[in-house]
N, C-alpha and C positions, 0 to 999 in steps of 0.2 A: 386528844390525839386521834384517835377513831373518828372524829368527824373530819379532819385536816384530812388525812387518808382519804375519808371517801367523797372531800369536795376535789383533792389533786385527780380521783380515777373518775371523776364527772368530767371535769377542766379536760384532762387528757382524751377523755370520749369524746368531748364538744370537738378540740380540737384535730384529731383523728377524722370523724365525720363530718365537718368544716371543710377538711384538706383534702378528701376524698369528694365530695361534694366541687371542690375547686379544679381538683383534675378532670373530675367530669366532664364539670362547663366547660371546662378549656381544651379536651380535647373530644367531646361528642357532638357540642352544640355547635353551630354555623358563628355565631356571635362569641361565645367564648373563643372557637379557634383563631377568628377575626383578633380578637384584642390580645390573643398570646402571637400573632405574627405580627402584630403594630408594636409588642413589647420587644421583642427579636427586632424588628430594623432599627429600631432606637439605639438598641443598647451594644449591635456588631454595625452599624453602619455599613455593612458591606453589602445586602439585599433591599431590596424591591418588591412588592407583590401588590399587582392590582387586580381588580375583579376577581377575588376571589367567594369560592362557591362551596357549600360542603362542610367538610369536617378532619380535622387534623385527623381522626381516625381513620379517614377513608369511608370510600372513597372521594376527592375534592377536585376543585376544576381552578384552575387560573388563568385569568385572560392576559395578563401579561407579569412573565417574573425576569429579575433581572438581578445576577450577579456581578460586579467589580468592584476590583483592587488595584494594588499598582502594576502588572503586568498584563493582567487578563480581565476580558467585558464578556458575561453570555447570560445569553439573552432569550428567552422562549416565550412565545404566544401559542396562545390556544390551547393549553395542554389539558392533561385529565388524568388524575393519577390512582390507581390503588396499588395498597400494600400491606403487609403483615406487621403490625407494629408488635405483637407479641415474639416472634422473632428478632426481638431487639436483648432479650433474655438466656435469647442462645447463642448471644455476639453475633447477628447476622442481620443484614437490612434485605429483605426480601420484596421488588416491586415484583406485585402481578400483573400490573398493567400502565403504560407510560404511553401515551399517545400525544400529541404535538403535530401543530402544524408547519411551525419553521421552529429552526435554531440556529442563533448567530453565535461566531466565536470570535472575537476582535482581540488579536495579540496585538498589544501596545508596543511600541519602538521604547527602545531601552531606555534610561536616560542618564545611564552614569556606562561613558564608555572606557574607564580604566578600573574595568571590576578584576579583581582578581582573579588570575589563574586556577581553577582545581585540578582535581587527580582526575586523569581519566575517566575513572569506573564510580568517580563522584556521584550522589543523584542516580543512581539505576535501584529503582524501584524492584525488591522481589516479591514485598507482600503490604496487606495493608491490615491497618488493627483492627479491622472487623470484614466478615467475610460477605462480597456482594453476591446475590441471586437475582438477575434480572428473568423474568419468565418474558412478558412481552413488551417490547418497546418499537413504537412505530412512533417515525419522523416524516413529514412528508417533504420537507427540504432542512437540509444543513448546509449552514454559509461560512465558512472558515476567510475571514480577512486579516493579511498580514502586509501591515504599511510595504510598500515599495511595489507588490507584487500582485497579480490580478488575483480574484478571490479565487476560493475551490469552493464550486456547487454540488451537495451529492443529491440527487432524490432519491423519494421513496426508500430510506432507509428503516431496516427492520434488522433487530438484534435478539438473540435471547443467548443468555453465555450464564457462567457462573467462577466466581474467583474465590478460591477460598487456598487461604495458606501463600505459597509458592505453586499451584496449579492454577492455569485458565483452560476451562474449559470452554471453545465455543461453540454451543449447539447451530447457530445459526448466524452467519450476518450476510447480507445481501444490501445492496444498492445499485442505483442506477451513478457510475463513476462517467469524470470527465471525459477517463482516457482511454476506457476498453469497454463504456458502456456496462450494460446489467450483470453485474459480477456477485457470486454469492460464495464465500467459504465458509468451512467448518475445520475445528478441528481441535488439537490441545497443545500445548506448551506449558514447559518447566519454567522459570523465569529463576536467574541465575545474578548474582551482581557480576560478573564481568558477561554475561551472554541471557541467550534465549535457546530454550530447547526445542524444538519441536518435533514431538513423537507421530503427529499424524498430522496432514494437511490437505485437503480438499478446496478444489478451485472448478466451480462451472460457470461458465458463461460464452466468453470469445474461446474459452478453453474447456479440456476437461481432462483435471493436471491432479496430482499427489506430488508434497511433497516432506521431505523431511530432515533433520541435520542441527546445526548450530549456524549461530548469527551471532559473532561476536561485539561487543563494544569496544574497540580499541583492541582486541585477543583475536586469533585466527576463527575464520567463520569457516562451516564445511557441510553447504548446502550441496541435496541432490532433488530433481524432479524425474516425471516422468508426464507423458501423456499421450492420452490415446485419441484427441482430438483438438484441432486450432486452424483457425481462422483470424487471416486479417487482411484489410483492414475491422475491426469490430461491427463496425455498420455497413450499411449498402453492400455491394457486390463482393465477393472475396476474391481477393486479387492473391492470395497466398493460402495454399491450406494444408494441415500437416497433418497425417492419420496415427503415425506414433512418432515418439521420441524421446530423447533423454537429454538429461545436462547437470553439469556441475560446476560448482562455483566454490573454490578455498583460497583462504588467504584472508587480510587482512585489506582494507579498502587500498591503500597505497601501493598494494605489492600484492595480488591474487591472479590465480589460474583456472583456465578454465577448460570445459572440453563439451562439444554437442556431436549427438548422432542422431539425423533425425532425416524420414522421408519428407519431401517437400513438392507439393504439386504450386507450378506457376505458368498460367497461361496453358492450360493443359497436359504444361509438360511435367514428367513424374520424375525425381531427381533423387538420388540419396546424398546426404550434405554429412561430413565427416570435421571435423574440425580441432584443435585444440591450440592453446598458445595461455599468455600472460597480458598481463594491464595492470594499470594504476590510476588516480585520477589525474591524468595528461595524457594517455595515448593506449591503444589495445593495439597486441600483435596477437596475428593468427602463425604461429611458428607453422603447423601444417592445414591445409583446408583440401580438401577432398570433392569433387563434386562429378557424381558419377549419372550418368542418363542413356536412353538406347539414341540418343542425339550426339552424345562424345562425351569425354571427360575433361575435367582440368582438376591439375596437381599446382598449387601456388603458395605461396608463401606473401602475408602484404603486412604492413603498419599503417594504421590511422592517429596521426596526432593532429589536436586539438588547442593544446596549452605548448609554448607561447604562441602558435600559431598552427594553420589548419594545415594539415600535409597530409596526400598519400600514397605512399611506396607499394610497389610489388610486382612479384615474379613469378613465372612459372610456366607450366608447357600446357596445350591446349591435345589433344590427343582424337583420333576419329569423329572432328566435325562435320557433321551433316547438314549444309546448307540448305538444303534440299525443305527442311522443314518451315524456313521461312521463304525461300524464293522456288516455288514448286520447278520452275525450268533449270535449277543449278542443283543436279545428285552430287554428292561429294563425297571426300574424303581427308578434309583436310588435317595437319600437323603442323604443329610451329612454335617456338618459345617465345615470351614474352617480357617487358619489361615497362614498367607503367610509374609514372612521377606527377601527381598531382600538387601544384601549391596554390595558396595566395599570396600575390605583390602586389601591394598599395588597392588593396580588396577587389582587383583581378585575378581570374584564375590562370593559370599556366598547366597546360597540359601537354607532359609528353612522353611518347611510348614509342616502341622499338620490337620488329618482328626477325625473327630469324627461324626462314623456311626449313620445313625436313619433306622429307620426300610426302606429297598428297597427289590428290585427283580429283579434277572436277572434269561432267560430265566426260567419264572415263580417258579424258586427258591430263597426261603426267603434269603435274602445278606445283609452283613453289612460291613463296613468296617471302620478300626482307625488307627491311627497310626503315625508315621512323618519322615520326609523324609531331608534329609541335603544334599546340593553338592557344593561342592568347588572344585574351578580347581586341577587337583592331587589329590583329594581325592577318 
């Protein structure tokens, strides 16, 4: 019996250091990490991995990896990764460093178009079952393609964030965007199943904006900003520039309100812009809009709609216009109320407005003027 015992505590060493010996090769060696990723695509069919360099331990390089399934393709070349695999102990995947030269994301077209209905707040992600630390991750392009629609390019993207629980925090993300150019935020969010929180939020680039509030999914959202600079357009000349301002946005996408106050420099002239009103996704009304200048004021009221069709209404009074600032020979003073009817018929536009004089002055003669004005293309 005493030899059975100590040929099982031989067996169990052998294989003990056998097993250790396996993990080894498999995840120190270049050749064993190679034949534990060729075991991995065999056995989920869903990855790719060519050129690969290094060591499953870290840190390793792959010249091309490639994820798909039935919904989603992504795809990276050139990358080069380390990370902390011992933090996998304390439920945490920790990269220190993620570098890549592109990354492609190909959303495939559905292919069963009578899926079922879910609930709303279905699918809203608050946490995930083990907690991410990205330190440094640099992309030098990400290409997001979705059938029907031109791709979105970002460059030069750079992140460093951390998720753990129901918290993201983001230390950093920055890229070069489509649509406002080189934009970098910071900041943190609660993440909520029916919303998002966000306790602090930093925006510099065409901007240099905070802000904070809810962002509902389907439940009332009740953002505010602020900022103490903007320009636009984002690139070349700024044709609009703001040195503070505020804004707010509640409601739910089909039915919110909103309200800005904000100084606005355009063409050198200095304006204070006042606003507030409602929207939905078919049309935005400014219930009151304010635009105050040492050039004159206007007090109007308008609606822009969009859905079924393009229309724009609005009214209101023009108050101490000074012509004078664009035609230097006409000093003024003009006053007048207004009334303004934009549409499209048969994707023509139709324009027509309507003046009605109150007492003004140009080059200090007494001036009035009424009247209304119609243009349609051909007419």
């Amino acid at each position: 019996m005493r030899h059975v015992l100590g040929l099982l505590r031989a067996l169990l060493w052998i294989i003990g250091v056998a097993g250790a010996g396996a993990v080894i090769y498999g995840l120190f060696t270049t050749a064993g990490s190679t034949l534990v990723l060729r075991e991995v695509e065999s056995r989920l069919g869903l990855i790719h991995v060519e050129g690969f360099d290094g060591r499953l331990w870290g840190p390793l390089s792959l010249e091309h990896f490639r994820y798909e399934d039935d919904t989603v393709r992504v795809e990276v070349d050139d990358a080069t990764l380390d990370w902390s695999p011992l933090q996998l102990l304390r439920n945490r995947v920790r990269v220190k460093a993620l570098d890549a030269a592109q990354v492609i994301v190909t959303v495939k077209p559905s292919g069963d178009e009578t899926a079922p209905e879910t609930e709303p707040n279905d699918g809203a992600i608050t946490q995930l079952p083990i907690a991410l630390d990205l330190a440094h991750i640099n992309v030098s392009t990400v290409r997001i393609e979705v059938d029907g629609v031109d791709p979105l390019v970002f460059d030069t993207v750079a992140l460093n964030g951390r998720w753990t629980g129901d918290q993201v925090q983001l230390r950093s993300l920055s890229a070069n965007t489509p649509w406002v150019g080189a934009l970098e935020v910071t900041g943190n969010a609660s993440l909520r199943s029916d919303a998002v929180d966000f306790e602090s939020l930093q925006v510099s680039g065409f901007a240099e904006a905070t802000a904070q509030g809810r962002l509902g999914y389907n439940t009332p959202s009740d953002l505010k900003a602020e900022w103490t600079q903007l320009h636009w357009p984002p690139r070349g000349a700024s044709q609009l520039r703001s040195d503070r301002g505020s804004a707010r946005w509640q409601g739910v996408f089909d039915d919110w309100q909103y309200s800005i106050d904000a100084a606005l420099s355009v063409d050198d002239i200095t304006t204070q812009v006042s606003t507030q009103g409602r929207g939905s996704l078919s049309a935005i009304h400014a219930d009151s809009l304010k635009i105050d200048s040492d050039r004159g004021q206007i007090q109007a009221r308008a609606a822009l709609q969009w859905s079924p069709a393009l229309q724009l209404d609005g009214e209101g009074e023009l108050q101490h216009f000074d012509p004078q600032a664009w035609v230097a020979e006409l000093p003024g003073d003009l006053n007048t109320q207004f009334t303004l009817q934009t549409r499209l018929v048969d994707d023509q536009p139709i324009i027509e407005a309507r003046l009605s004089g109150r007492a003004s002055t140009l080059r200090d003669y007494p001036f009035s003027v009424s009247g209304g004005l119609r243009f349609a293309e051909g007419a």
